[in-house]
Every structure is written in structure tokens, then in C-alpha cells.
N, C-alpha and C positions, 0 to 999 in steps of 0.2 A: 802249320802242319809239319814243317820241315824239323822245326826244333822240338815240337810234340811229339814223336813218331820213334820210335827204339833206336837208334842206330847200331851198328853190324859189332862195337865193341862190348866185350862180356858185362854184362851188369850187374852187380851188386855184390861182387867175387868177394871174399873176405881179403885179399891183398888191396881192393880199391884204396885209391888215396884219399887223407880228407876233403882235398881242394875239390876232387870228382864228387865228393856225397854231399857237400855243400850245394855244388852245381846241382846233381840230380832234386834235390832239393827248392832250391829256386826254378829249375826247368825240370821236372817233372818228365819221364820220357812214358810212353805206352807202346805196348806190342798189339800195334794198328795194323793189319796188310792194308797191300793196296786196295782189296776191294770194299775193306771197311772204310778205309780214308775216302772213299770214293761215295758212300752212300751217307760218312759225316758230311762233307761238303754237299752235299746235292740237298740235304736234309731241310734245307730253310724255302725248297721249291714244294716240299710236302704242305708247308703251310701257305705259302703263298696260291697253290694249286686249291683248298680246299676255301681261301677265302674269299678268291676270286670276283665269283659270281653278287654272291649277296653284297662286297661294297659297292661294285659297280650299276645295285638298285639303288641303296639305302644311299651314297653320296647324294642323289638326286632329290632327296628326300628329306635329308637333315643335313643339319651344319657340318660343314666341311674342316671347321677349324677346331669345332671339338673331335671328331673322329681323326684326325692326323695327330693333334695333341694327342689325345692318348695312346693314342698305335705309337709314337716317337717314345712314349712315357715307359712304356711294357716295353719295347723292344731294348732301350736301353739297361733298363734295370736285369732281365733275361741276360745280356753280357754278362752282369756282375756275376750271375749265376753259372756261369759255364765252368772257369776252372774246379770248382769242386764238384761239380756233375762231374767233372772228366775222372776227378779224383773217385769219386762212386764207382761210375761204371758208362761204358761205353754208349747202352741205353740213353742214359741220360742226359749225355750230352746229345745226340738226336731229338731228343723230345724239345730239349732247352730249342734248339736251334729250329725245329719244326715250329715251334709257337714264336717264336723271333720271327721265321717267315712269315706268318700268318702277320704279324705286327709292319712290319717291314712293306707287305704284300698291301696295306691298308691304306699305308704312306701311298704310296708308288702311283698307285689307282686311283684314290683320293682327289689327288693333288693335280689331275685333267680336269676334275669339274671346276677347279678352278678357273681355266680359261674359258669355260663359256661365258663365263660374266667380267672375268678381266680381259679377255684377249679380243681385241679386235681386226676384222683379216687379214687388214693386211700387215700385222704386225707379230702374226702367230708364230711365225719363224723363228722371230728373234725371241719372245717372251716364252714359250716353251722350250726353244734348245739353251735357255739359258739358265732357266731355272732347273730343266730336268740333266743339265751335263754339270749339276750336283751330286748327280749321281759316279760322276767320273772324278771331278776333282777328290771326294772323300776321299775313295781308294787309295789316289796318287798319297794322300799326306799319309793316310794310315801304314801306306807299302813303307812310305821312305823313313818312318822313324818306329816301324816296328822291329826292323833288326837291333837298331840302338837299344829300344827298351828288352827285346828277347836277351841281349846278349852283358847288357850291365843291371837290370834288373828282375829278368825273370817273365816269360813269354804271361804267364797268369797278370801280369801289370797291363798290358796291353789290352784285358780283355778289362780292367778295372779299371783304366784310365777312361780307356773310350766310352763306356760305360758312364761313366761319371757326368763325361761332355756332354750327353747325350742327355740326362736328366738337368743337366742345367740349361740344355738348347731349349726344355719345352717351356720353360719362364717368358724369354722373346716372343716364343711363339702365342703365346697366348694374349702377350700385348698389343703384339703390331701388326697379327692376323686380323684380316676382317674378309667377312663371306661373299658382301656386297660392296663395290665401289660406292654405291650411294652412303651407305653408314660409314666411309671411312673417313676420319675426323682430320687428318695431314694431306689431304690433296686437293685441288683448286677447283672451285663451281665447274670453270668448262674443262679442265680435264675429266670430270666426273658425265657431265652433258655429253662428250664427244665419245666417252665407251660405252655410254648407255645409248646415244644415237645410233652408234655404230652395229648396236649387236640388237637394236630393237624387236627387229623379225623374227629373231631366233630365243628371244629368252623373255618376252612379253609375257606370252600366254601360261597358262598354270599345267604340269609336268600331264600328259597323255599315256592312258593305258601302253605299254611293252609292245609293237608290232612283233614280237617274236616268229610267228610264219613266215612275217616278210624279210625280215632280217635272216633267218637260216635260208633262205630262198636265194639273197643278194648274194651276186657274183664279186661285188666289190666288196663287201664286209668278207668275205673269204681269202680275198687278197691279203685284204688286210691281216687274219688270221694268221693266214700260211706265211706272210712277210713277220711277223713276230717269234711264229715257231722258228724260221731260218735265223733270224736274229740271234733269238738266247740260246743256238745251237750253239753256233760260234761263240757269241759273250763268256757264255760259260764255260767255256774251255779254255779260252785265252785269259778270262778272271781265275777260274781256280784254279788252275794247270803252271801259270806261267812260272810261279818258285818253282815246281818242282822240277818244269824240262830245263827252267836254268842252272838248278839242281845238280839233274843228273847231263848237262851237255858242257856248261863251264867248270862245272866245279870252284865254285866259289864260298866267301864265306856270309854267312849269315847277313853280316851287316852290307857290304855289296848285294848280297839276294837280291834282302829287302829294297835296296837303290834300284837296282835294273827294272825289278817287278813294277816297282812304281812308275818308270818312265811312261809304258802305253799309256798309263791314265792322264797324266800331263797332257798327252799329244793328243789321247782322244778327246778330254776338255777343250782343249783349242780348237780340234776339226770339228766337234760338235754348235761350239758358238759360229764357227766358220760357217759351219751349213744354212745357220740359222739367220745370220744376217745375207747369205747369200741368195738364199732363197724367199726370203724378204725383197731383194732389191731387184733381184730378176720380177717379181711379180709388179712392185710399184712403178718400174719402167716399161713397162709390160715384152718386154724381152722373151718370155717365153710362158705358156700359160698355166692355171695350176698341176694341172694332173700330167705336163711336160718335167715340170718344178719337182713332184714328188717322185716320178719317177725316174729321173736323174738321178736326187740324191739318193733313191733306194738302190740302183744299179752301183755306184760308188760303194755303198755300205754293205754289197754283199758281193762284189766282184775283188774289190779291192784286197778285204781280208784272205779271199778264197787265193789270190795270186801269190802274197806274202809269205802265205803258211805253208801251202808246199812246196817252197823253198826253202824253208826253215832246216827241215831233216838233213837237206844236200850240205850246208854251212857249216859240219859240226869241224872245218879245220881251219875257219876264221871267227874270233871272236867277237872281232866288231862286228864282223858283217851278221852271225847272228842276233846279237843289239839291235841295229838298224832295223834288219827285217822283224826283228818280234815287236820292238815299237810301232812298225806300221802296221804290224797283222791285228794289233790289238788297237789302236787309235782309230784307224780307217773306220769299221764299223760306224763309230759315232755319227757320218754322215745320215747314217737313219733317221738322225732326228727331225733334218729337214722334211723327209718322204714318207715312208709307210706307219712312223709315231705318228703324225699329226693328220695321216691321213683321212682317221673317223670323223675330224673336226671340223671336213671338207662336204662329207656325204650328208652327215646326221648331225648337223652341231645341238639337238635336244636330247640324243641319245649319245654322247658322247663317251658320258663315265660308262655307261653298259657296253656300250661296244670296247670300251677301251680295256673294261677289266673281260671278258671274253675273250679276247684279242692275247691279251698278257694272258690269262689261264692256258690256252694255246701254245703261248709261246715258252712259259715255262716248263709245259709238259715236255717240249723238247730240248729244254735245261735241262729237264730231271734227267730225260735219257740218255742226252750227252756226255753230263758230266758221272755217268753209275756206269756209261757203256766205256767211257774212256778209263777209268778205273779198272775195269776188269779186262780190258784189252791190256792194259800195265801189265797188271799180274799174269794173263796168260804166256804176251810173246813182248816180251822187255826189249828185242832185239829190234825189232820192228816196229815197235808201237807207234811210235809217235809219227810215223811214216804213213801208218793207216788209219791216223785220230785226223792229220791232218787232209788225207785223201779224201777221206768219209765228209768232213767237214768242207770241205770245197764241191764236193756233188748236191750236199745240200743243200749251199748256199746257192748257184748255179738253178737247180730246179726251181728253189721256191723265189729267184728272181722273175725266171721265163715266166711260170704262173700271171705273177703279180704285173710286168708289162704287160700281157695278157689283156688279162681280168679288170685290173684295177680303173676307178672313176674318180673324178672328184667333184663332180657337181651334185646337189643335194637331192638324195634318192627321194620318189614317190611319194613312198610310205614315212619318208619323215617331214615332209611340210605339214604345217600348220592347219592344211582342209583336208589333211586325212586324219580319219580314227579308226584304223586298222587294230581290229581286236582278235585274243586267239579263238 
């Protein structure tokens, strides 16, 4: 967005040089405001917000490895389509990127029902925060070598490179996914015996009508909610934000942006595995119990960021010290994965993918709002903003931890054993 975006010198003057119409040529600029910028980036939450619901039935329902293949297939391909959307019209880069969310949104939710049938408990920690702080490494690689490609090739390569990767990731996937450990043809009788012993209770029986009553009813599935909304409040601001307040606070070039942007993801990768084997190990030692476990790590994940970021604004006359704290305001986070991500898998592990995409619909409504409310707080008071992105975001964080100590359970609710058939 940074090299997309018009900057303050005159454009397309009849004195421009050729080296400049070259440049605007390969980096393309557009006369974006802040609050457009603000509703492109949020734009991939309009789809993931509207897909929500029906993956979080339909995983349970059908194969998990064709519906992530192809949500990986479409979302991919939709990159390739973005710089010339951009070249069209503003519209349609939203649209491109709203149907990317939706694809994206597919993935994301998906990829839980996974662990009903791989993950066994006491290994949930580590097999979910490791697979899903893929979500963090991407970014770091994409941050650290899109300056290079923005600034010797042209920002539209970035969007056709990864693009590319991304239809050639779904070829693996298609081979070495499987839905059931039983039908997987590379791994050994009793490691196959030992996850299917392990999760016997919970994934024997044949899928039961939706308690939905009792599920709006539960004080714990609300936990969980409001721990998601708190989540991608923060996520999303520290994701889509971070170029531009290093932007507008170092003044750097393109190619360092892209480097510094990258760093949270690095570090959040690391605290996320970190969480996940930690809270694995506190449980097999029995050191501390689950719903001790999940609310640790969610207290971490949302205190953590909340202390970093309002110290952000006071640093603008040390630049390492801003480095420092924007990597931990943006890394910390990742402890969630040990706590309120895995927390459905604790109450309901039959209702898991539903509770998990609800949960994320939840939580990205409070992406959307974040990242469209922080945009126009830019555009209103520039002097201040980022003073009161970061305020706003640490009261959130703050509330919807108290809640979640609160509320939150981790033993397997009523209405989701096996001898209930709660219907609406």
C-alpha cells in the first residue's frame, strides 16, 4: 500500500523524467485517501465475515481436503487478478480481495476440523499452534522480500509471484492431505491406533443435529467469541498498519519497510510455537490445569500487545526502541494460540469447526471495524492518531480479557456429549 498509494510529488507533469514514467510504469501510483486505503485492506474481512458461518457446518460434513484445496486454488489465482483490478478501478480491487477473503476465510476455518481427528489432547497445543503460526510465518517471508520485489521489479510482481506459489502449493496439497488418519498410507499401525484410541469418545459417533439454543445460551462459547473479536482487533492493526506507522514515524525506505514489517511475524511465529509446546507441557506434567493453561496463554495474548502499543506513540525519538516495542506489540499476540484459539476444542470437540467459524466471524467483525475505524481516524486527526488507535486498542484488549477470565470453561459442555440430542 505504501508504494501503491500517490505520493505528495506532482504526477505526470510534462517536465517528468523518463527514469520517473518508467518507474510509474512498473509501480503504478493511485490517488487512494486514507480512508479508501482503509476499507481496501479491511475488504478481504467482508468475505471471510460472509463465509463464515456455512464452512464452519459444511467442514463437518464433507472432506476437508477438497474444500481447503480449493479455497487455496481461488484465493491464489484472485492475487493474480489484483494489479489490474487496481488498474480498472478501485471497486475492483475490493471485490477481487473480498472473494480472496471469503477463499482465505475457507482455509482458516477449515483447517480446525482438522484436529478433531488428528489431534490428540494432550498434544493440541503443539499440533494447532504449529500448523496455524503458518499463518505468521507467511507474512514474515512476504514482508521481508516484498520491498526487494516493489522496488527492483514492480509492487504488481509481488502480487503475481505469490500468486503463482500459491497455485503451485495446491498440487502437495492434494497429495499428502488426507481427511482420516486411518486412510493415511505414510504412517505406522500404532501411530494410527494411538490418535484414533485417543480421540475415540469424541469422533466415534455420526455428526448430531446443531444445539444452536444451547450453544447461544453458553457463557463459554461467548468467551470464546469475545476472545476472537479482542484478538483480530489488535491482529489487524498491527498486520495492516505496521508499514505505514513505520512509514509515517521512521521514515524509511521501501526496502527496510518491508524488513522491519516483517520482524513481528518472525517473533510472533516463535511465541506462537512457544505457546504451543508450553502449554502442552504444563498439561502433561500436570503443572497447571486446562482452563488454568488457556487462560494464561490468552491473558499473555492480550495484555501483552495492549502494554507495547501504548508505548509505541511516546518512542517517536528512539528508533530502535520503536523496532523493539512494534515487534513485541505484534509477536505477543500469538500466545492466543495456546488459549482462547483452541479453546472450542476443549468444551465441544464435535462441534468444533462451528464453533470455531462463529468465533472467527466474531472476531473478524472486529477486524473490519478496526482496521476501517483506524483509517479514518488517519484521515481525520493525523496528529494524534496513532495515539488513539493504540489507546482504543488496549481498552479492548483489557475488556475482552476480564470477560474471558470470567466466563470461560474448558471441560466438555452438556449439550455437546455424546447422550445429548439437543435440537432447535
Amino acid at each position: 500500500m505504501v508504494v501503491m498509494v500517490n505520493s505528495t510529488d506532482p504526477h505526470g507533469l510534462p517536465n517528468t523524467s523518463t527514469k520517473k514514467l518508467l518507474d510509474n510504469i512498473k509501480n503504478p501510483v493511485y490517488n487512494w485517501s486514507p480512508d479508501i486505503q482503509g476499507i481496501i485492506l479491511s475488504s478481504t474481512s467482508y468475505g471471510v465475515i460472509i463465509i463464515q458461518v456455512p464452512v464452519g457446518y459444511f467442514s463437518g460434513i464433507y472432506s476437508t481436503k477438497k474444500m481447503i484445496g480449493f479455497a487455496l486454488c481461488l484465493s491464489s489465482v484472485l492475487s493474480l487478478l489484483i494489479p489490474p483490478a487496481a488498474g480498472i478501478g478501485v471497486a475492483w480491487v475490493i471485490v477481487c480481495r473480498a472473494v480472496q477473503g471469503a477463499a482465505q476465510g475457507i482455509v482458516a476455518t477449515a483447517q480446525f476440523e482438522i484436529y478433531v481427528k488428528w489431534a490428540p489432547p494432550l498434544e493440541r497445543g503443539r499440533l494447532t499452534s504449529m500448523s496455524t503460526s503458518g499463518f505468521l510465518l507467511g507474512p514474515f517471508i512476504v514482508l521481508l522480500v516484498t520491498g526487494v520485489i516493489c522496488e527492483s521489479l514492480g509492487w504488481p510482481m509481488v502480487f503475481y509471484i505469490f500468486g503463482a506459489c500459491g497455485c503451485a502449493v495446491c498440487l502437495p496439497w492434494f497429495v499428502l492431505f488426507y481427511d482420516d488418519p486411518k486412510d493415511h498410507p505414510c504412517i505406522s499401525i500404532s501411530e494410527k491406533e494411538y490418535i484414533t484410541s485417543s480421540l475415540v469418545q469424541q469422533v466415534s459417533s455420526s455428526r448430531q443435529s446443531l444445539p444452536i439454543k444451547a450453544m447461544l445460551k453458553s457463557l463459554p462459547v461467548w468467551a470464546i467469541s469475545i476472545g476472537c473479536f479482542t484478538f483480530f482487533w489488535s491482529h489487524n492493526i498491527m498486520t495492516l498498519y505496521t508499514p505505514m506507522f513505520i512509514n509515517s514515524m521512521l521514515h524509511v525506505n521501501i526496502k527496510e519497510n518491508g524488513f522491519l514489517s516483517s520482524l513481528p511475524y518472525l517473533f510472533a511465529w516463535i511465541c506462537g510455537n512457544l505457546a504451543g509446546q508450553l502449554s502442552d507441557f504444563f498439561l502433561t506434567r500436570n503443572i497447571l490445569s486446562v482452563i488454568a493453561v488457556r487462560k494464561l496463554f490468552t491473558a499473555a495474548g492480550f495484555l501483552l500487545p495492549a502494554i507495547f502499543g501504548v508505548c509505541l506513540p511516546y518512542l517517536s525519538s528512539s528508533f530502535y526502541s520503536i523496532v523493539i516495542f512494534l515487534i513485541l506489540a505484534g509477536a505477543t499476540g500469538s500466545f492466543c494460540l495456546g488459549g482462547v484459539f483452541i479453546n472450542g476444542l476443549d468444551i465441544a470437540p464435535r462441534y468444533f469447526g462451528f464453533i470455531k467459524a462463529c468465533s472467527t466471524l466474531t472476531g473478524m467483525i472486529g477486524g473490519l471495524i478496526a482496521s476501517t475505524l483506524t483509517g479514518l481516524i488517519l484521515k481525520q486527526d493525523p496528529e494524534s492518531a496513532w495515539f488513539k488507535t493504540f489507546i482504543l486498542m488496549a481498552a479492548i484488549n483489557v475488556t475482552g480479557l476480564i470477560f474471558y477470565l470470567i466466563v470461560a470453561k474448558a471441560e466438555i459442555q452438556d449439550w455437546a456429549k455424546e447422550k445429548q440430542h439437543t435440537r432447535l
